[in-house]
C-alpha positions as CSV (number, residue, x, y, z in Angstrom):
1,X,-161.6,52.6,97.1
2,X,-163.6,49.4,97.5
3,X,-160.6,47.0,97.0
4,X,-158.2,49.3,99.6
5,X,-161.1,49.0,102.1
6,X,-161.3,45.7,101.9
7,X,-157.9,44.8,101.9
8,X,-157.3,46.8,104.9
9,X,-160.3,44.3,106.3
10,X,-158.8,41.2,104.9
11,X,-155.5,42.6,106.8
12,X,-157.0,43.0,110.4
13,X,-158.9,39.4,109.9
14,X,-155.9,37.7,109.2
15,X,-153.9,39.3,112.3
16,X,-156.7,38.6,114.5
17,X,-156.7,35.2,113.7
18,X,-152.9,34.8,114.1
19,X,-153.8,36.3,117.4
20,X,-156.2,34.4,118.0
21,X,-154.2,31.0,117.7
22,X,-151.5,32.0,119.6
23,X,-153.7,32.4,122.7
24,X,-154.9,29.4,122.1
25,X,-151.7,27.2,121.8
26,X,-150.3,29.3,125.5
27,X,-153.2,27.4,126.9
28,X,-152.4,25.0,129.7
29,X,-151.2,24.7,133.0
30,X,-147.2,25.0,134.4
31,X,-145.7,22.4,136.9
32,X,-142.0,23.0,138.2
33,X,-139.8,19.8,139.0
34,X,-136.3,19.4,140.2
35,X,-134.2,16.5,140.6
36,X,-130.2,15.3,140.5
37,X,-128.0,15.7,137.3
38,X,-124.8,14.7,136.9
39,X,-123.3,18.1,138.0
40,X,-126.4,19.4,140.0
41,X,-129.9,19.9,140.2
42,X,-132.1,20.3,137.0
43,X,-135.5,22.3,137.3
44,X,-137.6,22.3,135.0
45,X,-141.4,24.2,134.2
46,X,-143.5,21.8,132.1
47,X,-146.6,23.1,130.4
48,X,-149.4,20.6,130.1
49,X,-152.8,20.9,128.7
50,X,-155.1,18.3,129.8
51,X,-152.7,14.9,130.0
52,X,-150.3,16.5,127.1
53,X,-147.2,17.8,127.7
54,X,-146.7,20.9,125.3
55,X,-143.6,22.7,126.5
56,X,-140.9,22.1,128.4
57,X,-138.7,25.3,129.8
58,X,-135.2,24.3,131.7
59,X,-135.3,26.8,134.5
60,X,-132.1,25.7,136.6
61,X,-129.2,23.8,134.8
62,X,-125.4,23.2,135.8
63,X,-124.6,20.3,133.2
64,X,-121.8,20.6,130.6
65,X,-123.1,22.7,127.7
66,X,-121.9,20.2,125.1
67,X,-123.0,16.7,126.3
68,X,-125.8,16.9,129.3
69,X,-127.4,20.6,127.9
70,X,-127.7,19.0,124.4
71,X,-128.7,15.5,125.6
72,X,-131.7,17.4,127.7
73,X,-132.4,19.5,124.8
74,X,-133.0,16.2,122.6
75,X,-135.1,14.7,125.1
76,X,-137.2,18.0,125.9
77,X,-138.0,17.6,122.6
78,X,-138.7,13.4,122.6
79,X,-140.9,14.1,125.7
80,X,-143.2,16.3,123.7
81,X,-143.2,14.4,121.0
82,X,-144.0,11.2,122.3
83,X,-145.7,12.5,125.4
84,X,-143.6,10.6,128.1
85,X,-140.9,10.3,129.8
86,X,-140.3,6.5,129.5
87,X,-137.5,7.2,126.9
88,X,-133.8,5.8,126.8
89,X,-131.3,8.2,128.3
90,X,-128.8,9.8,125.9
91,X,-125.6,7.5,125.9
92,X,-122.7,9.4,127.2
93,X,-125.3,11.7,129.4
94,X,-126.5,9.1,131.3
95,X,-126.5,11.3,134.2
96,X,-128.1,14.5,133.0
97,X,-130.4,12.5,131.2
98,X,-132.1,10.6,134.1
99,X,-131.7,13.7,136.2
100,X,-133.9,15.7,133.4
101,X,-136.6,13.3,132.7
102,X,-136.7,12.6,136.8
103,X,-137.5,16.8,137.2
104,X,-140.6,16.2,134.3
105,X,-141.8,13.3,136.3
106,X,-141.5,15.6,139.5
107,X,-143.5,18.3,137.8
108,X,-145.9,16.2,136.2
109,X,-146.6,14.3,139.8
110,X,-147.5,18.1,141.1
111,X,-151.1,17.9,138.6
């Protein structure tokens, strides 16, 4: 009886704790930005906490699906990674690429 009790403790402990950190990593605060792609305007919602950028959401896209959507994906990624937006822009995205990491400068310039 002993070990069902308390591994119905360890149980709830462990949840709580997984509960626990994912409150803590959707810390932070949101910043929209927009600005020109190659096809249309890009929004973006960029999650910062403190000076880091931890997430960022494309809200608003219009770029072809196979070059700018995957170029902005790659640098979504590089942008949280490296924690800026001085980065080369995708080669054959040019466009969409300086139109994305213009609408996370936008947001960020709203903190």
């Amino acid at each position: 009886m002993k070990c069902k009790l308390f591994f119905v403790l360890f149980v709830i402990a462990v949840i709580c704790g997984c509960v626990a950190t994912s409150s803590a990593l959707l810390e932070g605060e949101y910043y929209e930005g927009t600005a020109q792609g190659y096809r249309g305007p890009i929004t973006v919602q960029v999650r910062m906490n403190g000076n880091d950028i931890t997430e960022i959401v494309v809200l608003d896209s219009v770029e072809d699906r196979f070059v700018g959507a995957n170029a902005i994906e790659e640098l979504a990624d590089l942008v949280v990674l490296y924690n800026t937006t001085d980065l080369d822009v995708i080669s054959g995205a040019t466009e969409s690429s300086r139109g994305f990491l213009e609408a996370v400068d936008n947001a960020i310039m709203k903190r």
